[in-house]
C-alpha positions as CSV (number, residue, x, y, z in Angstrom):
1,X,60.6,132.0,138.2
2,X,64.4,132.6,139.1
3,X,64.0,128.4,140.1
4,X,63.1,127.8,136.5
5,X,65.8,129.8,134.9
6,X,68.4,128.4,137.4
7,X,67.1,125.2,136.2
8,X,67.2,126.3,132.9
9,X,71.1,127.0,133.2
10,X,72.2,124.0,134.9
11,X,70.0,121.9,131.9
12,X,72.5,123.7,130.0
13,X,75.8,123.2,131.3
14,X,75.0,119.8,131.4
15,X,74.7,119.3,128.2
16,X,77.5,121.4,127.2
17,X,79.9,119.2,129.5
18,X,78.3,115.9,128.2
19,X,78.7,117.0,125.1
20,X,83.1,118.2,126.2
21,X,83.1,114.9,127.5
22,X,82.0,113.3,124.1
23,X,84.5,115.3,122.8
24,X,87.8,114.3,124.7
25,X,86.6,110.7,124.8
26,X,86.6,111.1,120.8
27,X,89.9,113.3,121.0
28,X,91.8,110.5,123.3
29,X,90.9,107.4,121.1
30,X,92.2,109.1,117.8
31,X,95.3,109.5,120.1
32,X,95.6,106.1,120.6
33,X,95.2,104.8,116.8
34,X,97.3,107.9,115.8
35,X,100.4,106.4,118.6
36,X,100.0,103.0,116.7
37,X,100.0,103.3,114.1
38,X,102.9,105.4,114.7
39,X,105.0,102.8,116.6
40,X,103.9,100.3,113.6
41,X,105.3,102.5,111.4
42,X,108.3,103.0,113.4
43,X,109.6,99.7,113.5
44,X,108.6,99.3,110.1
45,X,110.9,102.1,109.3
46,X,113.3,100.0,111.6
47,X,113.0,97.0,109.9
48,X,113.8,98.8,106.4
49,X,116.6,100.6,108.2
50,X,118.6,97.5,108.9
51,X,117.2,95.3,105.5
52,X,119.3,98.3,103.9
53,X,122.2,98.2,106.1
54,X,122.6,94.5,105.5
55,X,122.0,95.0,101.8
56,X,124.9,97.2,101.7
57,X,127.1,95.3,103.9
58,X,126.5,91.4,103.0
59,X,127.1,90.6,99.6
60,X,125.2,87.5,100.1
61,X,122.1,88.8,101.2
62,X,122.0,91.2,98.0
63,X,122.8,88.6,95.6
64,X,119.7,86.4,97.2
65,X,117.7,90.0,97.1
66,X,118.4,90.5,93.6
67,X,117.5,86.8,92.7
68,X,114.4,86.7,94.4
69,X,112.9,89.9,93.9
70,X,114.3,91.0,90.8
71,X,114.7,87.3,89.2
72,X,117.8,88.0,88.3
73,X,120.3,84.9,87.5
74,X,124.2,84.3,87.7
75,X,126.0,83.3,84.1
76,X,126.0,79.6,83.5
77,X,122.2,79.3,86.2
78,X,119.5,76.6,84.4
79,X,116.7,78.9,84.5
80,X,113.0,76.9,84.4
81,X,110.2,78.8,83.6
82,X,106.7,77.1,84.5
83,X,103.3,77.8,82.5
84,X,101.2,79.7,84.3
85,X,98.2,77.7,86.0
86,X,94.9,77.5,83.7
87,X,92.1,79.4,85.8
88,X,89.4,76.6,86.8
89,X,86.2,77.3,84.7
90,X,83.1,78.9,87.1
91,X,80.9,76.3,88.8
92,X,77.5,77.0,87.5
């Protein structure tokens, strides 16, 4: 009897650790997406960090900013529009 309930226990705990297991193994990969995604976004933020430095600094790189972005032209620029491209009918 005291067999069976020992038995009993140690059924158990070992399902209760498999299951702790389960648990960090879960825990550790959402720790490894969360760290990058992390450094993605840190040298993102990087990235942005010196885009705005060299906006600021280099007049140049803001003038070809705000004309590409912002289509913005100079006075006395030929600006040439195109039509937009006709969408090609379904295929039946």
């Amino acid at each position: 009897m005291i067999g069976m309930v020992v038995a009993f226990m140690l059924l158990l705990l070992a399902a209760a650790g498999l299951k702790s297991w389960r648990d960090l193994q879960s825990a550790r990969q959402r720790e490894t997406t969360l760290m990058d995604r992390i450094r993605t976004t840190e040298t993102k933020v990087d990235d942005l960090k010196h885009r705005i430095d060299r906006l600021r600094r280099d007049p140049v790189t803001l003038e070809r900013a705000a004309r590409e972005e912002l289509g913005m032209v100079k006075p006395g620029d030929v600006v040439i529009v195109l039509p937009e491209p006709k969408p090609s009918p379904p295929h039946p």
